[in-house]
Each structure stands twice: as C-alpha cells, then as structure tokens.
C-alpha positions in Angstrom: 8.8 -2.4 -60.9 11.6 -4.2 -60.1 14.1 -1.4 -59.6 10.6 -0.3 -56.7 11.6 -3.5 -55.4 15.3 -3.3 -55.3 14.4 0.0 -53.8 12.4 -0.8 -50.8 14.6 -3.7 -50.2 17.1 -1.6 -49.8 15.6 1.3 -47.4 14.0 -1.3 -45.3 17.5 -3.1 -44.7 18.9 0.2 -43.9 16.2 0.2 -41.5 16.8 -2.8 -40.1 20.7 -2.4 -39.2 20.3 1.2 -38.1 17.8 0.6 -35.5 20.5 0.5 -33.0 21.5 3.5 -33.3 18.2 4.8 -31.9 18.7 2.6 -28.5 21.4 4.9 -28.1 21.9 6.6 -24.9 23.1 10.2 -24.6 25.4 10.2 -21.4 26.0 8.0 -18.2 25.9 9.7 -15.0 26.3 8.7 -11.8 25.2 5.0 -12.5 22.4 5.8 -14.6 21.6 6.0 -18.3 20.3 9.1 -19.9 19.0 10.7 -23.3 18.4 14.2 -23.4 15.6 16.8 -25.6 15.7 20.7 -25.2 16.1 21.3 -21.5 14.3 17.8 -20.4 16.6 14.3 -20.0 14.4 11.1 -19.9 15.9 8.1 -17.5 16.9 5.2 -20.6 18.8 1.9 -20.6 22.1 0.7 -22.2 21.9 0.7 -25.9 22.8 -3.1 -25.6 20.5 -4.2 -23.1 17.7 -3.4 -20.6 18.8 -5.3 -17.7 21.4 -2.6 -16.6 20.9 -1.5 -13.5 21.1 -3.0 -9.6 20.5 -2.3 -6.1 19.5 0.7 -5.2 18.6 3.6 -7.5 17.9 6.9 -7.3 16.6 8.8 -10.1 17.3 12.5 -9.1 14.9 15.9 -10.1 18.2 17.1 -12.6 21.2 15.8 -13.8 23.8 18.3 -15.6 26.1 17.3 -18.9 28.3 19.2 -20.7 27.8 22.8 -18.6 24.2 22.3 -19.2 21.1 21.4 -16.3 18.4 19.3 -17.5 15.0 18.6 -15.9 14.5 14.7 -15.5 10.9 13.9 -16.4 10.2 10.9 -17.6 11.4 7.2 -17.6 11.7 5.4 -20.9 9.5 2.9 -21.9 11.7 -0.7 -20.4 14.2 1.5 -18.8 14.5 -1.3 -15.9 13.3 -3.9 -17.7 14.2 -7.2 -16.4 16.6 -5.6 -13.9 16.3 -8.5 -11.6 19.1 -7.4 -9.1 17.5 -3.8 -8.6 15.7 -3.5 -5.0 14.9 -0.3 -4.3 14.0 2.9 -7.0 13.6 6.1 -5.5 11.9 8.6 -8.5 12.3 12.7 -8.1 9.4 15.2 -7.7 9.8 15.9 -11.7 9.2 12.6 -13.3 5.1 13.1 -14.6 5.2 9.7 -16.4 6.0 5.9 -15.5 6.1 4.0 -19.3 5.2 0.5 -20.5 7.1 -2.0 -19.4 9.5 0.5 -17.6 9.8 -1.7 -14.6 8.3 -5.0 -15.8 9.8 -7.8 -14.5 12.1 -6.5 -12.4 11.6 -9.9 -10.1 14.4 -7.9 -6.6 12.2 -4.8 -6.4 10.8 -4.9 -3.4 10.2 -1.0 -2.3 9.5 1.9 -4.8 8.8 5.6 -3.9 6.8 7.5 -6.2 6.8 11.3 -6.3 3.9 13.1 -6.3 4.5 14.9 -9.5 3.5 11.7 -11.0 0.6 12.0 -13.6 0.7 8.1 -15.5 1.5 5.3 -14.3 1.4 3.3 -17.6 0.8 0.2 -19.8 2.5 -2.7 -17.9 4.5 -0.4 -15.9 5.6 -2.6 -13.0 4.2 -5.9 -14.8 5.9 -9.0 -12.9 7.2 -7.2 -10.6 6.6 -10.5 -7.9 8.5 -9.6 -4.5 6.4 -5.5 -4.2 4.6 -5.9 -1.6 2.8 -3.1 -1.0 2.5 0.3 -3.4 1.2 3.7 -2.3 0.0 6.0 -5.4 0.1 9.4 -4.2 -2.3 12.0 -5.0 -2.0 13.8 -8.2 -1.5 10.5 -10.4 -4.5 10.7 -12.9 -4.3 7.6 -14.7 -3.4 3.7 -13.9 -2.9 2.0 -17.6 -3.8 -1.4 -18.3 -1.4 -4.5 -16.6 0.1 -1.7 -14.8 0.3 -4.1 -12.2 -0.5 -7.4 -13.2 1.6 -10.5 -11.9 2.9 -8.7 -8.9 2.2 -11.8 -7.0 3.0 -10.4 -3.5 1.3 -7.1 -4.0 -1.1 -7.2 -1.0 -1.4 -3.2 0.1 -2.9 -0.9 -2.8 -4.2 2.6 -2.1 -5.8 4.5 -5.1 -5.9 8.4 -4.3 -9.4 10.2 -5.4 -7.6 12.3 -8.1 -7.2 8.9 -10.1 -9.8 9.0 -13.0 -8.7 6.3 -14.9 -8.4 2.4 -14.4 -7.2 0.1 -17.2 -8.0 -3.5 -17.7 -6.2 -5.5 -15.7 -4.4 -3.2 -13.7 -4.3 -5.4 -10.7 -4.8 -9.0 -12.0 -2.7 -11.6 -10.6 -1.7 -9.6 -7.6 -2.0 -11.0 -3.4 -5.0 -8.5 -3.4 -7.0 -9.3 -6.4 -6.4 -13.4 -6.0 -7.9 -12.6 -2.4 -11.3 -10.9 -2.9 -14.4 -12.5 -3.0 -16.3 -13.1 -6.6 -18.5 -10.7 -7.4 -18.0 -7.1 -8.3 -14.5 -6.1 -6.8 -13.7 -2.3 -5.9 -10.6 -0.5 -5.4 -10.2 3.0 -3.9 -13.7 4.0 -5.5 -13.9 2.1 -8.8 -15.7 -0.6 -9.4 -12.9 -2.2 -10.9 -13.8 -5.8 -12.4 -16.3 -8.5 -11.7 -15.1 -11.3 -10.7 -15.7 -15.6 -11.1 -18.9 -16.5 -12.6 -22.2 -14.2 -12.9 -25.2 -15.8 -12.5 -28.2 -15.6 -15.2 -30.3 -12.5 -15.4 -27.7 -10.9 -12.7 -28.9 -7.0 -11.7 -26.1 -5.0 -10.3 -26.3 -2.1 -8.1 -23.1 0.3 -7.4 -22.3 1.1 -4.7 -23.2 5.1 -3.7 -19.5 6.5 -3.7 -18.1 5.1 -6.4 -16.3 7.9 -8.6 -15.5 5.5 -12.0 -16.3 2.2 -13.8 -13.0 0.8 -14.9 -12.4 -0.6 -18.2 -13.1 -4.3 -19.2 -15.2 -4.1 -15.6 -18.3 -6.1 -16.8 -16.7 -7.4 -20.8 -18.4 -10.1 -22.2 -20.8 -10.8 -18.8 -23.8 -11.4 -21.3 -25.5 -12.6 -18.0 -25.5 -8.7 -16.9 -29.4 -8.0 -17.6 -29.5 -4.5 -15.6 -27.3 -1.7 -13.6 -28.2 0.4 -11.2 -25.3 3.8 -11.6 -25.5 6.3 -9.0 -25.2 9.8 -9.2 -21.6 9.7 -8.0 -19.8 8.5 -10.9 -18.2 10.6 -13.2 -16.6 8.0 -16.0 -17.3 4.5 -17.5 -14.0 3.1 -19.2 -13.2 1.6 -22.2 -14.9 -1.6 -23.0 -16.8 -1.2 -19.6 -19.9 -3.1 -21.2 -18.5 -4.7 -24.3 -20.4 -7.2 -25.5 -22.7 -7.4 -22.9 -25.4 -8.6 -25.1 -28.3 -9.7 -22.5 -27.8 -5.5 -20.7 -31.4 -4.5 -21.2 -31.7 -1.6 -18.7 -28.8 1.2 -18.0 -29.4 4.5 -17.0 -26.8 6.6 -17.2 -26.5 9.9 -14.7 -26.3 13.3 -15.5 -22.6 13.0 -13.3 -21.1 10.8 -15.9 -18.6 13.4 -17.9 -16.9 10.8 -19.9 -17.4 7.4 -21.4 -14.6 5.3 -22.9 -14.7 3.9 -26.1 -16.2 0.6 -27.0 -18.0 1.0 -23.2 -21.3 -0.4 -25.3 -20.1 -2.0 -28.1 -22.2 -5.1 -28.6 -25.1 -4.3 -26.7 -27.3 -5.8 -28.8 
C-alpha cells in the first residue's frame, strides 16, 4: 500500500512539473505563436504567458515552417487572453472555431473581423472584452456558446445571421444591448433569448411567429411561467430552456421542433 502511495505521489508530481511543457509553442512567425498537427497549425500563446500579443493582428489562412504549408484553423483556447494592448484582430477565411476564453478580457479590442468560415464561436470567447462596440456574425456560424459575450460593456450593435442554431446562456449578458432592453422576454436575431427582470404570477407567454430557437437558460427557474404558447416556426429549445420551471402547466410543443437540449424540462414538476 504504501509503495501505491509512494507511487502515485510520484506520477502525479511528474505531472505537476511537466505541465509546462504542454504550453509549448511549436514556432513563431511573423509575430504570432503557433502549434502545429498533420497539415493544420492552430493560432497559440507564449508558453509563459497569455498576454502576448499587441496592436494589430492578423491571423492569416496558412503559415509555412520548415519547407512545409499548414492550414490555420483554429485559435487556441486563451490564445489572446488578457492581451490588453491588442486593438484590432483580423481572422482568415479557414479558422472554423473561436475557443473559450480565446479573447476574454482583452480590455484594447475595439474592432474584430470574423471570416465567414467560422462555425463556433465558443464558451467565453470574447468575455470582457469592454471597449467592442459593435460585432457582426457572418452567416455560416452555427453556434454562439455560453458568456460568449458577456461583460462586453460597450457592445451596443449585434446581428445574429439565420444559420445560427444555437444560443448559450448568457451569451449577451452584461453587454450596452442587453442592459438596454426592456424586461420581459428579450429577442435577438430570431431567438427568444432570455426573460428578463421580474415575471409576474401565473405569467402566459406567447412567441412571437418567426422565432427559429429558444435559447438556453431562456425561462430557468421562472416558476411563475404557468403556460407557452410555441409556434410552428421554431426548430430548437436549448439546454435548461425550462429548468425548474415548476408552476409550467401547459406546453405544447410543434411538430417543427427537431431538437431539444438537455435539462430543457428538468424540474417541471
């Protein structure tokens, strides 16, 4: 037993002081951080620290190393993390995925271009983010991930293209636009994306016709939410759409709806 002990120990301080090692970046070109897999190179950080870029940057489509051409097409997960003297980020037409926390807090950045190759935008992707004021998703992005926005204080201009499907909790919070709607049921693009302020008792809600999706989180924990009216429109209902929603006593759901997220009725009693 011991000698299991002395064992584990062992491995799992090995562990510890060879993380590093895995922060590691493959090449530096042209200003800009880089590991690379098969034929693909994923935009990274320095292996010592995230905030390691300013100004402006340009991420371009390929980027070649050692006689080799690789295709760049993704950002890493904090790749600009914290980068508070980076302005402007211009992304290539290869890039499919933005990852969590890949731009978060990056307090300069005040004009991104996304390319519409872009599929995710994801989990606290541009989180804190306070001086972006406006942001235009381009058709072909599928899916906004939760925070993917949140605490971008100045972010007044949103457009949502129809070929979004997805909407994660709190995508928007804190933002110029969401601080400045009304309470009640707030939309974006055609979600109905949260509900907002108080709800009244024995509250009945009716969608509006058009609406595509129900976010996630839209109506969580609103045990006031007695009955909803869906129309034939919308084609998902999010993650933890209804959760807890313990007074719902009337939903009917459409023959249009393809998809529902998980926990969307958990604790509907």
């Amino acid at each position: 037993m011991l000698k299991f002990a002395h064992s584990f120990c062992l491995t799992a301080l090995l562990m510890l002081f060879c993380q590093p090692a895995l922060w590691a970046y493959d090449a530096y070109i042209n200003g800009i951080y880089y590991n690379f897999s098969g034929t693909e190179a994923v935009v990274t950080y320095e292996s010592t620290s995230y905030n390691s870029y300013s100004g402006n940057v340009t991420i371009p489509s390929s980027v070649e190393y050692n006689g080799t051409t690789y295709s760049v097409t993704s950002i890493d997960s904090s790749a600009f993390y914290g980068c508070t003297g980076q302005t402007d980020i211009s992304i290539s037409n290869c890039v499919t995925s933005i990852d969590y926390l890949t731009f978060g807090n990056c307090t300069g950045l005040t004009c991104v271009e996304i390319p519409k190759s872009l599929k995710i935008i994801g989990s606290r992707g541009f989180d804190g983010c306070t001086k972006l004021t406006s942001i235009e998703i381009p058709s072909g992005v599928e899916r906004i991930d939760m925070w993917a926005f949140q605490n971008c204080t100045s972010l007044t201009n949103i457009a949502i293209p129809s070929s979004v499907t997805s909407i994660g909790d709190s995508a928007f919070y804190n933002t110029a636009w969401f601080n400045n709607q009304p309470d009640g049921l707030v939309y974006i693009g055609k979600f109905a994306y949260c509900y907002k302020g108080l709800m009244p008792e024995n509250t009945n809600i009716k969608i509006i016709e058009g609406t595509i999706g129900i976010a996630d989180a839209v109506f969580e924990s609103y045990t006031e939410l007695t009955s909803i009216s869906i129309p034939s429109s919308v084609t998902s209902i999010g993650n933890d759409a209804f959760y807890g929603c313990r007074g719902l006593t009337s939903i009917e759901i459409p023959n249009s709806v393809t998809s529902v997220g998980e926990y969307a009725f958990y604790g509907c009693i």
